[in-house]
C-alpha positions in Angstrom: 141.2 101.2 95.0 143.7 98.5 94.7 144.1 95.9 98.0 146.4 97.9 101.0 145.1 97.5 104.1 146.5 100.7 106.1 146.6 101.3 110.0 143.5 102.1 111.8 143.4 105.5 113.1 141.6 107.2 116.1 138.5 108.7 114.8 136.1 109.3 117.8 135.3 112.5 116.6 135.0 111.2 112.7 130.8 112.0 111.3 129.6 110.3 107.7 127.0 112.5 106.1 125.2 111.0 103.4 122.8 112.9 101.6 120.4 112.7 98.8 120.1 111.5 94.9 117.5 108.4 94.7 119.1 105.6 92.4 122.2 107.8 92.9 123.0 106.7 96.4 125.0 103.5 95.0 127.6 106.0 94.1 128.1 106.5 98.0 128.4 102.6 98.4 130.8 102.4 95.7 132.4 105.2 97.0 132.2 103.8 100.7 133.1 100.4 99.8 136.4 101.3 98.1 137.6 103.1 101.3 136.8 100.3 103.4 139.8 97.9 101.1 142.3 100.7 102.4 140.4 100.8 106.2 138.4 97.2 106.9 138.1 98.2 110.0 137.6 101.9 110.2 135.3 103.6 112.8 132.5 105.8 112.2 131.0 106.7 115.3 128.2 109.3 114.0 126.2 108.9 110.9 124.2 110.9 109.3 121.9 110.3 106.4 118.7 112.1 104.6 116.6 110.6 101.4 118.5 108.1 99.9 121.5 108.7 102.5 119.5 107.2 104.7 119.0 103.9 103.5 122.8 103.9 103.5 123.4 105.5 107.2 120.6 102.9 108.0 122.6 99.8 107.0 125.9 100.6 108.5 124.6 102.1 111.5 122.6 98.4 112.2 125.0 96.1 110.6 127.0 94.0 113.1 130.5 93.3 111.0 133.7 95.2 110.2 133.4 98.4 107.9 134.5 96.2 104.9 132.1 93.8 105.6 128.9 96.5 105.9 129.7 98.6 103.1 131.1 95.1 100.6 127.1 94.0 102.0 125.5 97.1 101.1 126.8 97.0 97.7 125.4 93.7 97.1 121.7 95.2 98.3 121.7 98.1 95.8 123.1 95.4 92.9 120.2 93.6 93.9 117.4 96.1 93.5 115.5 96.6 90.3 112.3 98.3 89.5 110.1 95.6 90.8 111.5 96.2 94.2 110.9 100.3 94.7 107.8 100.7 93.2 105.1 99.2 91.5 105.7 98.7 87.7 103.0 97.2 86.1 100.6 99.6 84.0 97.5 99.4 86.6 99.5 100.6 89.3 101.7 103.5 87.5 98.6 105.0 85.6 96.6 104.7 88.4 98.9 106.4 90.4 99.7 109.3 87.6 95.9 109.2 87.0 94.8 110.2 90.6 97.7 112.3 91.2 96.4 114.5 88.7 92.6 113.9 89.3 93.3 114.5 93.3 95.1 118.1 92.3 91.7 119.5 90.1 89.7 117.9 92.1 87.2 119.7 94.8 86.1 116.6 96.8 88.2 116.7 100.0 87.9 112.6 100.0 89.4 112.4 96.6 92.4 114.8 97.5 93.0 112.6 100.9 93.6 109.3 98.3 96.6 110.8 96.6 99.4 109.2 97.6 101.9 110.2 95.2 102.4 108.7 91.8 104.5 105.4 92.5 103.6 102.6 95.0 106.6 102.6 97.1 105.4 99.1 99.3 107.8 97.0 97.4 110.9 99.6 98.6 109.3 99.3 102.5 109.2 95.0 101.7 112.9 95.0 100.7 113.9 97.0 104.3 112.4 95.0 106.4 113.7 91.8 104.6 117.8 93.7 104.4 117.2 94.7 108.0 116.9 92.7 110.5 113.7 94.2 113.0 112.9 93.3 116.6 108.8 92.6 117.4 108.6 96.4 118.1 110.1 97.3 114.4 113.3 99.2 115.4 116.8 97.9 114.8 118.8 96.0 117.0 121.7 96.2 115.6 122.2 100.1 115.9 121.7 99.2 119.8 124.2 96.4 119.7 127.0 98.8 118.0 126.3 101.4 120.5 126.4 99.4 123.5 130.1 97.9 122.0 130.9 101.4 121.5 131.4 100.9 117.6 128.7 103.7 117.4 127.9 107.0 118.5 124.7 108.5 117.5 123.4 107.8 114.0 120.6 110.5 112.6 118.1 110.7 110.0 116.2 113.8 108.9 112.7 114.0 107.3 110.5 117.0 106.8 107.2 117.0 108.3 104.0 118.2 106.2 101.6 118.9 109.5 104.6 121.4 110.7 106.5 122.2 108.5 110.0 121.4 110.3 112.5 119.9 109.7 112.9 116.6 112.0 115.9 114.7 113.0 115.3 111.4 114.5 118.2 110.6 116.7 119.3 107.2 118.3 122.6 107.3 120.5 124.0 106.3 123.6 124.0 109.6 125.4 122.6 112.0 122.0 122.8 115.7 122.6 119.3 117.4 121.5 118.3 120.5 119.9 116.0 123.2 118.4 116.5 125.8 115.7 113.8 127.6 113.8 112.1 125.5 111.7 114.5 122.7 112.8 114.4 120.4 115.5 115.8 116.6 116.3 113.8 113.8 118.5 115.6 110.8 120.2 113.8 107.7 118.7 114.6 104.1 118.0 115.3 103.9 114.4 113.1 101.6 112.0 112.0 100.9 108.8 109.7 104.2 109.1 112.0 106.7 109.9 114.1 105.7 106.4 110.9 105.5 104.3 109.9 108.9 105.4 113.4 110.2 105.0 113.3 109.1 101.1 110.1 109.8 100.5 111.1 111.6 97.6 108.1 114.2 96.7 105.2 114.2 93.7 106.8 110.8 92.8 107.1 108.8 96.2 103.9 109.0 99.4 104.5 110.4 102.4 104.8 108.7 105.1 103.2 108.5 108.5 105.4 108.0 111.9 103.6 108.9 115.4 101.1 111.5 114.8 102.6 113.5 112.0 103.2 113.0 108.1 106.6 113.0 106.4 108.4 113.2 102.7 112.0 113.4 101.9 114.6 115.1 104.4 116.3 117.3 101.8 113.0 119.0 101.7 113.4 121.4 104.4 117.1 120.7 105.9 118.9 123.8 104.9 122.1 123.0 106.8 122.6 119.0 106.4 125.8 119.1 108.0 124.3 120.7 111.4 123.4 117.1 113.0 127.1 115.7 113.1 128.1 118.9 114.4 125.7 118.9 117.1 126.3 115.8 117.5 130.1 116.0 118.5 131.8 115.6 115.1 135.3 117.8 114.4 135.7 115.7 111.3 132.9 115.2 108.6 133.2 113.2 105.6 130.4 114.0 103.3 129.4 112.4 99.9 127.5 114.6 97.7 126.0 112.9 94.1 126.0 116.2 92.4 129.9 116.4 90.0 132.0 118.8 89.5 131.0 119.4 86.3 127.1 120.0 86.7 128.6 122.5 89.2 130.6 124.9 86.5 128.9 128.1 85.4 127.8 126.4 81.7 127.9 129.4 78.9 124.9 129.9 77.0 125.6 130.7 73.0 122.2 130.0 71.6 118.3 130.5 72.0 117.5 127.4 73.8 114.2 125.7 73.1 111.3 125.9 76.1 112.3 123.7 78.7 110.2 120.7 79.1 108.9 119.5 82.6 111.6 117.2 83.2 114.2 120.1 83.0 112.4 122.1 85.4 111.9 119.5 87.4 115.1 118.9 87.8 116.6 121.7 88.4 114.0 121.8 91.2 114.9 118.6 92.5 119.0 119.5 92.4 118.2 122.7 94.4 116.2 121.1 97.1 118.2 117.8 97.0 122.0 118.4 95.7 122.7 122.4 96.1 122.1 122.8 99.5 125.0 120.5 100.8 127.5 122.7 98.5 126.1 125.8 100.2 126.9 124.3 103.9 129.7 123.8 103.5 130.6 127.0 102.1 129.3 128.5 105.2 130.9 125.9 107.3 134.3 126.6 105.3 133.8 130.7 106.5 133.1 130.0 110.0 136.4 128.0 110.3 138.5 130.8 109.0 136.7 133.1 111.3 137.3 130.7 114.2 141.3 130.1 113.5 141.4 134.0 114.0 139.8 133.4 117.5 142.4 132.7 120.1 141.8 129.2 122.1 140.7 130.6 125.0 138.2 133.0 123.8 136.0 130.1 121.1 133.5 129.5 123.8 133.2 126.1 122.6 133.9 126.7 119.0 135.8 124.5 117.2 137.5 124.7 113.9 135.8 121.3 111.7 138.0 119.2 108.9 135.5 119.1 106.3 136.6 116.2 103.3 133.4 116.4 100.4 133.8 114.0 97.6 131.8 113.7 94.7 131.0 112.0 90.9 133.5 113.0 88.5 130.7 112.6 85.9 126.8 113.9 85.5 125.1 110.9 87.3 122.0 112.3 85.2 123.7 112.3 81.7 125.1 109.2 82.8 121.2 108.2 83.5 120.2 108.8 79.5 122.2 106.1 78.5 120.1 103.7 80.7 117.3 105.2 79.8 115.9 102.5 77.4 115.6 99.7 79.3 113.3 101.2 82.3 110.5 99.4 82.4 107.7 100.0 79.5 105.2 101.6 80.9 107.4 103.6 83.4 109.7 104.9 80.2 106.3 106.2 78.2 105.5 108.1 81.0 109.0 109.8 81.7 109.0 110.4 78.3 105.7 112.2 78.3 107.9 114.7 81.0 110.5 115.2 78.1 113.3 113.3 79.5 114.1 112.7 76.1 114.8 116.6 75.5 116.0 117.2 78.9 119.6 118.5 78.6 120.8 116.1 81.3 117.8 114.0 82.7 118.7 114.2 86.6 115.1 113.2 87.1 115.6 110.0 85.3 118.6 109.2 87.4 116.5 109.4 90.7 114.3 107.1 89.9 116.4 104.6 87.7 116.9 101.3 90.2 117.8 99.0 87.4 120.8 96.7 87.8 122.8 97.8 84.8 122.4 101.6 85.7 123.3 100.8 89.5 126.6 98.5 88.7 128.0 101.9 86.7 127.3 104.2 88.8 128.6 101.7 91.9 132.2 101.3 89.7 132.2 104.9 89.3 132.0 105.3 93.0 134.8 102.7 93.5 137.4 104.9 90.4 136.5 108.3 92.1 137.9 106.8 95.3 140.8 105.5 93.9 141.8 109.1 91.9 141.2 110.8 95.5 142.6 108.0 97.2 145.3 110.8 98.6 142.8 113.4 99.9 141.0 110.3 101.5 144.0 109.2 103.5 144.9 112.3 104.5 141.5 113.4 105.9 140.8 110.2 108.0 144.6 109.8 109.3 144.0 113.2 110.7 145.7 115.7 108.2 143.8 118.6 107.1 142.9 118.0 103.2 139.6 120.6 103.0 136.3 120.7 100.8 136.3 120.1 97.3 
């Protein structure tokens, strides 16, 4: 998007839903970071992120400058990341992980199955947090209580799934945060830290869970079959969601020849988009039915109903195709043992793209974010100046 600086609307009722995608989440900074050159000082008042969304909804929620400044700042974090600084790389630490993942599975000593962990040391992701975000003595963020108390902020929530209930949790912070419970969903007001983002994105097989109070957690996406439900509980009549799944992995592909037996990263994948990617299409399909249904309603009679503006944008390109050309310069070990899953023979590797934090990968995906913006720039206006522009 090129330099225009446009009027800052009203946007009290305006939610940010970030969701999932590992390595993919730089496409929402891009993304985010294009918008703010139109907006630098547009207001978000409810955030809500899950896995890799919530590193994102983490930083802007806490961060104490303009929407330009945040997002141009959490650009620079991704395009700083490698490797090194997610997870352990050398061979000692990967084998061992891979190696006691799969002992810990066969295994029938209970002690041996409590040591698996997952297959990745994740410590150097939970280092680089607590170094980007600034933490008071008790670990939480003051920053997200500095932009509430200005009234910058809202309520900003982050959703993990929890292994000793099975639930889905929402951990919200906010000045006066409405609560709820659904079946096999429920939100908890908290004071966000460092925790609550590592357990959001634990990502699972490949990242530990991780432990906050009395209760273990992995990745968000796991269990949260209606991602948009906390911005609408939380006030929102206006969501603006960013989904790392394109348009094109969504088409109905046709199939004109035997196709060999798909190898583990293929399955794996198309695990991975169900739990991770799919669901957030699904939503707002739902969403999209309950506002025609509403409309029909007369005023009078919605009991608290409301019709929601829904604006989704997406990659106008596979992020995991995107991820084979990148593929080569993973880290040795790491690569030989991708490979051994059949990334290789994957038809598009969206497995590789989760985990690929490398610079070069990251910077494309990033400017990819930034020329998607610019082609919707339109819808985008439209949508946060308060005219109806719909899903896509």
């Amino acid at each position: 998007m090129h330099r225009s600086a446009r009027p800052t609307p009203v946007t009290e009722d305006l939610a940010l839903v970030l969701g999932g995608g590992g390595a993919r989440g730089a496409y929402q900074a891009g993304l985010l970071r294009a918008i703010a050159r139109h907006y630098p000082h547009l207001r978000i008042p409810i955030l809500v992120g899950v896995s890799a969304g919530a590193v994102n909804t983490i930083h802007l929620a806490s961060n104490p400058g303009t929407f330009e400044e945040s997002t141009a700042q959490l650009v620079r974090h991704w395009l700083s990341l490698t490797p090194e600084q997610v997870y352990r790389v050398d061979a000692r630490s990967l084998l061992t992980g891979v190696i006691r993942s799969g002992y810990g599975l066969l295994s029938t000593d209970p002690t041996e199955r409590e040591r698996v962990r997952g297959m990745v040391d994740t410590s150097p992701l939970r280092d680089f947090l607590e170094r980007t975000l600034q933490r008071d003595e008790y670990g939480a963020l003051p920053g997200i209580q500095a932009n509430l108390a200005r009234g910058t902020l809202s309520a900003v929530a982050l959703s993990a799934t929890s292994y000793t209930t099975g639930q889905s949790v929402t951990w919200v912070e906010g000045r006066r945060p409405t609560l709820w419970e659904r079946p096999q969903r429920r939100s908890v007001q908290a004071r966000l830290g460092v925790d609550h983002v590592m357990a959001s994105a634990a990502l699972p097989i490949f990242f530990p869970a991780e432990r906050v109070g009395n209760e273990w957690y992995g990745d968000g996406g796991v269990r949260l079959t209606a991602p948009l439900s906390p911005a609408l509980h939380l006030g929102a009549s206006r969501i603006m969601t960013i989904s790392t799944r394109s348009n094109a992995t969504r088409e109905v592909p046709s199939v004109t020849t035997a196709a060999a037996y798909p190898p583990p990263a293929q399955v794996l994948g198309t695990l991975y988009n169900a739990v991770f990617l799919d669901v957030i299409d699904q939503d707002v399909i739902r969403l999209n039915l309950i506002n025609q249904l509403v409309q029909r309603i007369p005023p009078e009679r919605r009991e608290g109903m409301r019709v929601i503006d829904i604006l989704v944008l997406r990659p106008s390109i596979d992020l995991g195709t995107l991820a084979r050309e990148y593929e080569p310069r993973l880290p040795k070990v790491f690569r030989f043992l991708t490979r051994g899953l059949g990334t290789r023979k994957s038809a598009s590797p969206d497995i590789l793209s989760l985990v690929m934090f490398q610079e070069d990968y990251l910077r494309r995906v990033i400017a990819l974010g930034e020329e998607d913006a610019e082609k919707n720039r339109a819808r985008i206006a439209s949508f946060i100046e308060g005219e109806h522009s719909g899903a896509a």
